[in-house]
Each structure stands twice: as C-alpha cells, then as structure tokens.
C-alpha positions as CSV (number, residue, x, y, z in Angstrom):
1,X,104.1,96.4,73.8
2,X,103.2,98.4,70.4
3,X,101.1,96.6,68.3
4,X,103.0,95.2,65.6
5,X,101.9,94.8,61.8
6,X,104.2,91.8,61.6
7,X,105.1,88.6,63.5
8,X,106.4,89.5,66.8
9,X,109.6,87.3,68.1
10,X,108.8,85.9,72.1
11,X,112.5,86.0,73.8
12,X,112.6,82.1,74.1
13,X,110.9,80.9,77.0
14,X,112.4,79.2,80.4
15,X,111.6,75.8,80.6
16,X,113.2,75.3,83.8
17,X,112.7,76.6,87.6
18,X,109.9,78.1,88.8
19,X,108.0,76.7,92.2
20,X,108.0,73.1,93.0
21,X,103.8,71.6,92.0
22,X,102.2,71.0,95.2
23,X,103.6,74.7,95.8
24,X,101.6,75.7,93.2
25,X,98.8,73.9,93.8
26,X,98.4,74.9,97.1
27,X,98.4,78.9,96.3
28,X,96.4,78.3,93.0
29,X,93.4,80.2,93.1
30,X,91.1,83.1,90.8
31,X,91.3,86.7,90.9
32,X,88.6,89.1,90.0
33,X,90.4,92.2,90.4
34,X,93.6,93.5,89.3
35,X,95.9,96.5,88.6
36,X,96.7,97.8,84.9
37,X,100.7,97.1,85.3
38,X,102.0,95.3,82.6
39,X,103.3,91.7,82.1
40,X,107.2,91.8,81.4
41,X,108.2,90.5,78.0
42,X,110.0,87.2,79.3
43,X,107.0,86.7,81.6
44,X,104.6,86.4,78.8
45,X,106.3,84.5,76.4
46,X,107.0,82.2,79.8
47,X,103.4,81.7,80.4
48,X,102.3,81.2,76.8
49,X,104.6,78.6,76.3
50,X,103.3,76.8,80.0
51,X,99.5,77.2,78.5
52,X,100.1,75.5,75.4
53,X,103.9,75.5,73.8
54,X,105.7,72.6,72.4
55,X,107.5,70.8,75.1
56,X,109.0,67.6,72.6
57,X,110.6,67.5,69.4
58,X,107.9,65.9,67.6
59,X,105.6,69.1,68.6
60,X,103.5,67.7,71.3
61,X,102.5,70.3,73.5
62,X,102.6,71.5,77.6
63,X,98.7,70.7,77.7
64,X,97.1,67.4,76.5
65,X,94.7,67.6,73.9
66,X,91.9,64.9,72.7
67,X,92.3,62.0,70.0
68,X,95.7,63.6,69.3
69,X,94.0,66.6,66.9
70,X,95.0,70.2,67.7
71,X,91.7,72.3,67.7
72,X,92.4,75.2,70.4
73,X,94.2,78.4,69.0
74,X,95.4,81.0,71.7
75,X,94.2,84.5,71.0
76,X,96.4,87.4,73.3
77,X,94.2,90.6,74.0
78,X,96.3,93.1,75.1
79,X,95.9,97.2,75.5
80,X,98.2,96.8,72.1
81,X,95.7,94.8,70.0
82,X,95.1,90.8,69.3
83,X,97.7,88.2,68.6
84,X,97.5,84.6,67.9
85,X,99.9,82.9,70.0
86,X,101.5,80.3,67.3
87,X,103.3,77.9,69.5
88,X,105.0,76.1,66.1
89,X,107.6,79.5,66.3
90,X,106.8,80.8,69.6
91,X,105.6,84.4,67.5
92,X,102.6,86.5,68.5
93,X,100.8,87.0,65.0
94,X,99.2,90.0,64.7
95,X,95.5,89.4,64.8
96,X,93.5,93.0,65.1
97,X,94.7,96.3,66.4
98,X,92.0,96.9,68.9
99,X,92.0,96.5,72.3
100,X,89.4,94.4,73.0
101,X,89.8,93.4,76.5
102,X,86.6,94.6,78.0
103,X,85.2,92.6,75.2
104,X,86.3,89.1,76.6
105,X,84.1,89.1,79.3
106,X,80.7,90.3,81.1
107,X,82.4,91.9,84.3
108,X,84.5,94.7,84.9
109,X,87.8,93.2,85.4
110,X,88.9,92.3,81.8
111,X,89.2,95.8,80.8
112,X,91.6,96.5,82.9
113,X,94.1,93.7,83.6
114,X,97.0,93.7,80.9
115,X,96.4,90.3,79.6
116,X,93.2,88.4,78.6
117,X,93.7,84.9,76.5
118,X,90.7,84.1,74.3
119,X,90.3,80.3,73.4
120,X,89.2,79.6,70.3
121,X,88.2,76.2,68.7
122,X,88.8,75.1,65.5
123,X,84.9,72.5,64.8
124,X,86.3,71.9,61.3
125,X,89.1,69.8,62.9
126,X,86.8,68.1,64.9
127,X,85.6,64.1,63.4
128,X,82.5,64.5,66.0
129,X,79.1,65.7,65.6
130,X,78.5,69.1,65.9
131,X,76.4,69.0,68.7
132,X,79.6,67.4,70.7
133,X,82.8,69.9,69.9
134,X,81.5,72.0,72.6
135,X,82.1,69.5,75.1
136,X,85.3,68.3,73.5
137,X,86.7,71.5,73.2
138,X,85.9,72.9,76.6
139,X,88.1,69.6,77.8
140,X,90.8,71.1,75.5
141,X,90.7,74.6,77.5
142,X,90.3,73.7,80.7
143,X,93.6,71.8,80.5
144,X,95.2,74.6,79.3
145,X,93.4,77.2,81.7
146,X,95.0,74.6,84.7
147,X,98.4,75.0,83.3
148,X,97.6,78.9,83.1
149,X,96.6,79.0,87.0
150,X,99.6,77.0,88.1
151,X,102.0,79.0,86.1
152,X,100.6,81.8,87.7
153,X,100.7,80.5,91.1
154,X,104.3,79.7,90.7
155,X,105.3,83.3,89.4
156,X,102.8,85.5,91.4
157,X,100.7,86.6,88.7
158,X,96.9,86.0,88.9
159,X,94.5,84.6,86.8
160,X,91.1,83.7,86.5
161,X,89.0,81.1,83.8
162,X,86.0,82.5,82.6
163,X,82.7,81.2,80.8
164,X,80.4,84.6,81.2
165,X,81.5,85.6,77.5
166,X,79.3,86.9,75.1
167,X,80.5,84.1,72.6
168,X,78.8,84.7,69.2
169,X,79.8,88.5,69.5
170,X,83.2,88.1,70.4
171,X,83.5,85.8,67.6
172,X,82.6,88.4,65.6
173,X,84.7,91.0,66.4
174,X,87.6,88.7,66.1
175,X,86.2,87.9,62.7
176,X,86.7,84.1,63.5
177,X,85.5,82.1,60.2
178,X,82.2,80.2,61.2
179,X,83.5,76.7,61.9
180,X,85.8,78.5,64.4
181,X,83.8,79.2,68.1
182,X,84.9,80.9,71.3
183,X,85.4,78.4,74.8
184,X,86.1,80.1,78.0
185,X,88.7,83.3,78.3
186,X,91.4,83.9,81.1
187,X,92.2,87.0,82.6
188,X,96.1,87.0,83.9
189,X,97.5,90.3,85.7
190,X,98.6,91.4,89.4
191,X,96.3,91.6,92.1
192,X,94.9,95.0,93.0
C-alpha cells in the first residue's frame, strides 16, 4: 500500500467465518519474530474491524470499552506511513508519511513485520483523575489486543502485545496533542 494523502476506503470487512473460539484460543499465542511479507488488503481491513469495528447499528463496537466512553483511537504503522483506523467509515486516515515501525517498540522485531497498531488514549474523554486513565485505558487495550490475538489465531497471522514502548517519544513523533497518551502497541505479521 502507497501512502495515501487522502482517506483510504477498507474493502468492507467479513464478519462471518473464520475458526470456531476454543480453536482459536487454543493456538493463540505471541510472536517475536517475523518475515517482511505483506498483509493482503481484505486481511487488514478484516482484522481492524475484529480489534475494534462497529458490530451494531447503534455503533457499539467488537471490543468492550469502560463506562460506555470511547477513548482508544487505533493508529496503523505500516512501511507506507501512519493511519488512524476510523471505525465510524471503516477508512484508514492518513496520519504521517513516515514509517515509523521500528519506532513502536524497544526490540528488533517491529521494524520489520508489516503491520504495528499503536493504541492511543484519548485522557480528555476520561471523567477520572488523572492519575487513574492509565489503568482505565490499559483495560480498554488489552480487550482489544485479545480480539487482535484471536483474529490472528483464527487466520494464521501472528501477533504480539507490547508495553516496552518508549511512550512519551512516540507520542511525539505522532504529534499526539498532550491529553492524548500511548498504551501498549501490537505487532501483526507472519512468522519467520
């Protein structure tokens, strides 16, 4: 994928098949090292809509998310630049055209795997104190990054959640406004 200067149309994504849960569960599992082959169109928009898409008519989404507030934004770092997932159209929004991959994380294996999703939290939306959105946002991602490693269970891909980010840097170079903070990233690819 090129990066695009404009809104970029996900084919719309299956919301049927795939392997049956306890499948999944059973093969679910992280990766630490994978090959630099791309993730097919269809494939992607797939797995972005299992992390976080809209699965009702009134908007609700694939993953819970706490006291009914929508803080987490999806970030998509690819070898093409950044998008922001934006699950409302199902577009990648063109976010920064860098790759940034080897950015999202303190080991190796980022750089190289096609697809890393950065988390991001939104504290402004967040009637807590500050010293608590951490906690409730982290809750937010990791029910996302669980339907991210079953997706990927049940489509052979790999994937792996990840906390060793250097946060406040990453923020910057995404330029995220200061209210807005980096959770955890994921790393999604095949297995070397």
């Amino acid at each position: 994928m090129t990066h695009h200067s404009k809104p970029y149309d996900l084919p719309p994504p299956n919301r049927e098949g795939g392997m049956p849960l306890r499948n999944a569960l059973n093969l679910r599992h992280s990766t630490r090292s994978y090959t630099s082959k791309p993730i097919p169109e269809q494939l992607l928009s797939d797995l972005l809509w299992a992390a976080c898409g809209i699965n009702r008519a009134n908007g609700d989404r694939t993953a819970p998310y706490w006291r009914h507030v929508m803080i987490m934004d999806i970030y998509v770092a690819m070898e093409s630049g950044v998008f922001l997932y934006d699950p409302a159209t199902h577009r990648l929004l063109p976010h920064l055209p860098a790759d940034i991959r080897a950015q999202t994380g303190l080991q190796d294996f980022p750089g190289n795997a096609p697809l890393d999703l950065i988390y991001v939290a939104h504290g402004e939306r967040m009637e807590v104190p500050e010293a608590e959105r951490r906690l409730y946002a982290s809750v937010d991602t990791g029910c996302i990054g669980q339907n991210v490693y079953l997706f990927c269970a049940s489509e052979g891909l790999s994937t792996v959640f990840r906390g060793a980010i250097e946060r406040e840097k990453l923020a910057k170079t995404l330029k995220l406004p200061k209210e807005q903070f980096v959770t955890f990233a994921q790393t999604i690819g095949y297995a070397a």
